[in-house]
DRENPA-3360 file (N, C-alpha, C; in nm, 2 decimals, always signed):
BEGIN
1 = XXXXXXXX = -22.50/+5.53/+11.81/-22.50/+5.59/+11.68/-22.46/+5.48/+11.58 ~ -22.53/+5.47/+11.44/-22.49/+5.41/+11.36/-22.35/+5.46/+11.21 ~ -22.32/+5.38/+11.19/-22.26/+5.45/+11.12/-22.28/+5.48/+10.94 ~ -22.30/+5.59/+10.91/-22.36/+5.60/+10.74/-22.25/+5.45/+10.63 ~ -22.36/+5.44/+10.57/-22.29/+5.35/+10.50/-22.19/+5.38/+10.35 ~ -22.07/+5.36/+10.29/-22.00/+5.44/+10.28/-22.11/+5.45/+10.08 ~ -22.08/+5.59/+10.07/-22.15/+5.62/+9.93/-22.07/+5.64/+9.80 ~ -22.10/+5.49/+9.71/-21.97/+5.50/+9.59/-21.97/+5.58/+9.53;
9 = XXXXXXXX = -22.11/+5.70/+9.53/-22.10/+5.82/+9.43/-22.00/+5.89/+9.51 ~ -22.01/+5.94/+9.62/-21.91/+5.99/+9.67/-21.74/+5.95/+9.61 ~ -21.75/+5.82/+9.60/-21.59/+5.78/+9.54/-21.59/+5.84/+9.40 ~ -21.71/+5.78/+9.33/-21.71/+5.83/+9.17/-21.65/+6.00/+9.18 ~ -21.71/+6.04/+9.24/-21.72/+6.21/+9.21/-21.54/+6.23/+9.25 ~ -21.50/+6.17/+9.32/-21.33/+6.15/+9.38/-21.24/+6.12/+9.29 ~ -21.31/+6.02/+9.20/-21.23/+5.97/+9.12/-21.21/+6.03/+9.01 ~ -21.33/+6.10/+8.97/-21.35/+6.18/+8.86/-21.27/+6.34/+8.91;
17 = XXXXXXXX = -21.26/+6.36/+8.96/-21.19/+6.49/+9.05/-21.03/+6.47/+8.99 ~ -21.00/+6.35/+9.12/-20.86/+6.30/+9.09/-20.80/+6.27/+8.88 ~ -20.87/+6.24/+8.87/-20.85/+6.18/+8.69/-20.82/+6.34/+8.65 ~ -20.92/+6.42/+8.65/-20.89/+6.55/+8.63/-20.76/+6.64/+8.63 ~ -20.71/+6.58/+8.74/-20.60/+6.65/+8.81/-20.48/+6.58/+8.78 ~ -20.49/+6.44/+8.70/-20.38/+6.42/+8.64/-20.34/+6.28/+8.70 ~ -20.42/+6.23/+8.86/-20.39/+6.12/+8.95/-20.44/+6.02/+8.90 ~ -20.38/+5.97/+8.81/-20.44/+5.84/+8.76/-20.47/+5.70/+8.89;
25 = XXXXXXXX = -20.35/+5.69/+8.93/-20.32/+5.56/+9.05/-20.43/+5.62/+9.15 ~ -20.47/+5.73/+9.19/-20.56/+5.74/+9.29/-20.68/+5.76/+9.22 ~ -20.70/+5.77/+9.12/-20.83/+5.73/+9.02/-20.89/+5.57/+9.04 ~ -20.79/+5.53/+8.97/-20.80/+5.46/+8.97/-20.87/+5.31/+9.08 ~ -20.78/+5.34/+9.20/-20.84/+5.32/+9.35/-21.00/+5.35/+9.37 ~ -21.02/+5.50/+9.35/-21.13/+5.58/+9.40/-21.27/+5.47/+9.30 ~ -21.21/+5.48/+9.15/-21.28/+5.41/+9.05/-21.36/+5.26/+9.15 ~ -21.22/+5.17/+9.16/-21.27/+5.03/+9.21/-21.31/+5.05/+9.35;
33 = XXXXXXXX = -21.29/+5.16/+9.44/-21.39/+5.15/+9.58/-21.53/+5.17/+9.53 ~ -21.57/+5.27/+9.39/-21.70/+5.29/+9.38/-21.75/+5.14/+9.34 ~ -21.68/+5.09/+9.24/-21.74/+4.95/+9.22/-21.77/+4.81/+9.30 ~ -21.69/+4.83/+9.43/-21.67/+4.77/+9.50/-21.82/+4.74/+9.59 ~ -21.90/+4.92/+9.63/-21.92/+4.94/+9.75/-22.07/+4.90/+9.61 ~ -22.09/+4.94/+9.52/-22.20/+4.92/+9.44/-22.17/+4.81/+9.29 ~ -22.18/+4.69/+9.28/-22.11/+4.60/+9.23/-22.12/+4.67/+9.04 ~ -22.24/+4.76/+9.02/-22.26/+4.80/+8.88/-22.27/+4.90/+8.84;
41 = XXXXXXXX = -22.18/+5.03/+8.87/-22.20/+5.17/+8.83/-22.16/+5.18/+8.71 ~ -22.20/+5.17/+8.64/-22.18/+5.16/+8.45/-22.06/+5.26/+8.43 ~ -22.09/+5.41/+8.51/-21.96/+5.51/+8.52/-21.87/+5.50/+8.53 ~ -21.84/+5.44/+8.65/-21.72/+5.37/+8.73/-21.63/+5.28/+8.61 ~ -21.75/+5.18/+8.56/-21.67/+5.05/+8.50/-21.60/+5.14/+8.37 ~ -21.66/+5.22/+8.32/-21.60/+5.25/+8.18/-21.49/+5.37/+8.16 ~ -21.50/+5.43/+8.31/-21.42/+5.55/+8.35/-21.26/+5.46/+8.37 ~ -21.31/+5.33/+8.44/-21.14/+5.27/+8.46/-21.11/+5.18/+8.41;
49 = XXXXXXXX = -21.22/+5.13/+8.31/-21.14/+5.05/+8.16/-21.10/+5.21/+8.09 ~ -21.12/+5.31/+8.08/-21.04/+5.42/+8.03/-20.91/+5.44/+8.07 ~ -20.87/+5.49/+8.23/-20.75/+5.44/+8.24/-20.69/+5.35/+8.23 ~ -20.71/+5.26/+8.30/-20.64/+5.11/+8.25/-20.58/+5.10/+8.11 ~ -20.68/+5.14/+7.98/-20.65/+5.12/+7.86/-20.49/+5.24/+7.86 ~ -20.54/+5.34/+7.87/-20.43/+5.44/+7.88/-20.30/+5.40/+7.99 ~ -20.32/+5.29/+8.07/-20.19/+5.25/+8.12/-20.11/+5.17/+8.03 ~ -20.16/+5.12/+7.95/-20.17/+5.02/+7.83/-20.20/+4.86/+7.91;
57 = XXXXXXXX = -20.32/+4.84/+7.99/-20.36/+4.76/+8.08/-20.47/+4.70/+7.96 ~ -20.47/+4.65/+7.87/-20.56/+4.65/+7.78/-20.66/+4.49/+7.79 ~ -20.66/+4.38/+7.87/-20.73/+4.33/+7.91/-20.82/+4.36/+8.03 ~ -20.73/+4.45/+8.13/-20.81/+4.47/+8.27/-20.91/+4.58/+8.19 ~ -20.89/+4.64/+8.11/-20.95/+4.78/+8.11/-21.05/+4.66/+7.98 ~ -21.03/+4.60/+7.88/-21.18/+4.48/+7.87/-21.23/+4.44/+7.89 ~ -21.23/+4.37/+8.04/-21.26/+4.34/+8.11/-21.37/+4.46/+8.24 ~ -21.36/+4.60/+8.23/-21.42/+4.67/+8.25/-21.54/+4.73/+8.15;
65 = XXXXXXXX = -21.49/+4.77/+8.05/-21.56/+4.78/+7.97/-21.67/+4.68/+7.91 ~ -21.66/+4.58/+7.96/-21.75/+4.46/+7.93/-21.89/+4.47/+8.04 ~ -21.81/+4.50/+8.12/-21.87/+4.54/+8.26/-21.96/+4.64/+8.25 ~ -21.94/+4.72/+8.20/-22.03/+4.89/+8.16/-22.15/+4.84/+8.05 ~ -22.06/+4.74/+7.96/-22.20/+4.69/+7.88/-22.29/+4.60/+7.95 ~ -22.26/+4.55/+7.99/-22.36/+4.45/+8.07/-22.45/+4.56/+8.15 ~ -22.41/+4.66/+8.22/-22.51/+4.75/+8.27/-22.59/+4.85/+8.25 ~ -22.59/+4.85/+8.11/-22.68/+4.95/+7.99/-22.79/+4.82/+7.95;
73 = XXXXXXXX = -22.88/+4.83/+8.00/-22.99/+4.78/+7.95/-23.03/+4.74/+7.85 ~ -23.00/+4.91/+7.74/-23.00/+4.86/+7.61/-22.89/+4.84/+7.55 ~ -22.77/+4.79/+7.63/-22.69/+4.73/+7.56/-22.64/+4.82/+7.49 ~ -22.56/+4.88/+7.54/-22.47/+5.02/+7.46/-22.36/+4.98/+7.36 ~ -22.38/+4.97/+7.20/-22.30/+4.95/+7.12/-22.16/+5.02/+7.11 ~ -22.18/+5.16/+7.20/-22.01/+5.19/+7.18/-21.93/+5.14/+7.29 ~ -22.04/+5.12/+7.42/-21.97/+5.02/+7.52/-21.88/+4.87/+7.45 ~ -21.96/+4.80/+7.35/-21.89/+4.70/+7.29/-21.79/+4.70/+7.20;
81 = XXXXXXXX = -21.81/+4.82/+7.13/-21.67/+4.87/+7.05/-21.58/+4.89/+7.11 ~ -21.57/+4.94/+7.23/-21.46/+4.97/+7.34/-21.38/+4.89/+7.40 ~ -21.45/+4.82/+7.44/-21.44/+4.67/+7.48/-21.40/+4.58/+7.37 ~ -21.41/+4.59/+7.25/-21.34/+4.52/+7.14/-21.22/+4.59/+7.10 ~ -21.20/+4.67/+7.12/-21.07/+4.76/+7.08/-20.98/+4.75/+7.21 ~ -21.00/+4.76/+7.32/-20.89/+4.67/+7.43/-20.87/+4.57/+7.41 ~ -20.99/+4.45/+7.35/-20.95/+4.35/+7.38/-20.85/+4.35/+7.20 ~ -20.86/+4.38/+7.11/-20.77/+4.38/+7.02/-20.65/+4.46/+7.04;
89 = XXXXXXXX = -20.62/+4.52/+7.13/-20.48/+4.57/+7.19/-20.43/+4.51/+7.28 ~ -20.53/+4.41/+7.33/-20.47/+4.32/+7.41/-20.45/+4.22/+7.35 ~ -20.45/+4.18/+7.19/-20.42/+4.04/+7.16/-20.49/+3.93/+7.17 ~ -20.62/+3.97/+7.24/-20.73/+3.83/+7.25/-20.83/+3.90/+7.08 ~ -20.78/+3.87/+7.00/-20.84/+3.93/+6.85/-21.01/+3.85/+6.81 ~ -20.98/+3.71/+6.87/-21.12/+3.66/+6.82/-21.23/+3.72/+6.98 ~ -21.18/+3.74/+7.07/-21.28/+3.84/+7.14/-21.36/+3.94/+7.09 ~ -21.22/+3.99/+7.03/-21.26/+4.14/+6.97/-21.34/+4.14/+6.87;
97 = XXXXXXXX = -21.31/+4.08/+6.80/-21.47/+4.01/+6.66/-21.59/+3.99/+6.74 ~ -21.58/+3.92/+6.86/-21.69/+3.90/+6.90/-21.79/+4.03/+6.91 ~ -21.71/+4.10/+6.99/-21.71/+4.22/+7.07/-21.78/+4.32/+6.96 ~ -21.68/+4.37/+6.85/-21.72/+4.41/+6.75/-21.87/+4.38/+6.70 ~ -21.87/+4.26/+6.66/-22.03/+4.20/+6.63/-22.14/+4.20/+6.74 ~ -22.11/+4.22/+6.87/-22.22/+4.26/+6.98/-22.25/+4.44/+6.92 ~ -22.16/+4.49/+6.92/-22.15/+4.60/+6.86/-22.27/+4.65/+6.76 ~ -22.23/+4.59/+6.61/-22.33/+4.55/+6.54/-22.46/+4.53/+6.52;
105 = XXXXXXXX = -22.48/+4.44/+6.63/-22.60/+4.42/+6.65/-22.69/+4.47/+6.71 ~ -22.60/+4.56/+6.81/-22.72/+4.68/+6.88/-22.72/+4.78/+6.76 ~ -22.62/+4.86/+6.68/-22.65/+4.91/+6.59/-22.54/+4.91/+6.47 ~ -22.65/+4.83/+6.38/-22.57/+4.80/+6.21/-22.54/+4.91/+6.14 ~ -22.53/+5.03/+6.19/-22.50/+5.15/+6.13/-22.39/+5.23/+6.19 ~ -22.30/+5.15/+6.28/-22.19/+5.16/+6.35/-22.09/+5.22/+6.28 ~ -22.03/+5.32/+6.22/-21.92/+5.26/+6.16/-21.81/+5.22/+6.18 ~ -21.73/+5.31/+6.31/-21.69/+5.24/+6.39/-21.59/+5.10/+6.36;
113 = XXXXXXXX = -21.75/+5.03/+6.43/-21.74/+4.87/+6.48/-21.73/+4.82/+6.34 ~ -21.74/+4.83/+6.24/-21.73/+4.77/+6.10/-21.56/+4.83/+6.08 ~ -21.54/+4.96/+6.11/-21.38/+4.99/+6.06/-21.30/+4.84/+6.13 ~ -21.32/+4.90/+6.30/-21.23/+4.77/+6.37/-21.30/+4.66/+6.36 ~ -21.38/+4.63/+6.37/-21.42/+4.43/+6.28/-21.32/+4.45/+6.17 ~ -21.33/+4.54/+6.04/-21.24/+4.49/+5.94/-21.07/+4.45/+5.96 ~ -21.05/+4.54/+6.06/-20.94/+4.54/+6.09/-20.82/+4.41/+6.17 ~ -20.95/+4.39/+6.26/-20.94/+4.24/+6.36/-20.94/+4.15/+6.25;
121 = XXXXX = -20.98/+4.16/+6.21/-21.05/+3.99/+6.12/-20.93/+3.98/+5.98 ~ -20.85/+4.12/+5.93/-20.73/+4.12/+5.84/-20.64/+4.07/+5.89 ~ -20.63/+4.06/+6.09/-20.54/+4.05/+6.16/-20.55/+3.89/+6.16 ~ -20.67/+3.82/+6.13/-20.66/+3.70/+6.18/-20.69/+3.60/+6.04 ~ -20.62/+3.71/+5.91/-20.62/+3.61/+5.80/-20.70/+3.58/+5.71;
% end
């Protein structure tokens, strides 16, 4: 007998269960087995730059969120707003400009990404 190989939706649906119920720390786990077992579940990535951010983990969880955009095809503009708002909670601010402006450029009608662009960039003078 072989044995099934293990399925990260299975984790996702786990993790999403657990998050539910209040388990962040075992979310969180469940989150990075799904990413682990499938290196790009766009779900995954932006479900535990969610927690993370809410741990106040605000690089790790930009560092996910970056991740979720890179796996939207079209380049998901609120994925990059997300991702620029950790990374400006985390203090890396000219990221967050960056981030912001990826933003932008999938869609210039953001408002959003223009409120925190204005915001970042007052921060940086």
């Amino acid at each position: 007998m072989h044995a099934q190989p293990e399925n990260p939706r299975a984790h996702l649906y786990a993790a999403t269960f657990l998050e539910s119920q209040g388990k962040t720390k075992e979310a969180i786990q469940q989150y990075q087995e799904a990413i682990r077992l499938h290196p790009n579940p766009v779900q995954a990535h932006y479900r535990l730059g969610q927690l993370l951010n809410k741990k106040g983990d605000y690089s790790a969880a930009a560092d996910q969120f970056a991740a979720a955009a890179r796996g939207v095809p079209e380049k998901n503009a609120n994925f990059c707003n997300t991702e620029g708002v950790a990374l400006y909670m985390a203090g890396r601010n000219d990221e967050a400009i960056a981030a912001y402006g990826r933003a932008l450029a999938i869609d210039a009608n953001f408002g959003a990404a223009y409120r925190n662009m204005g915001t970042a960039l007052q921060k940086s003078g």
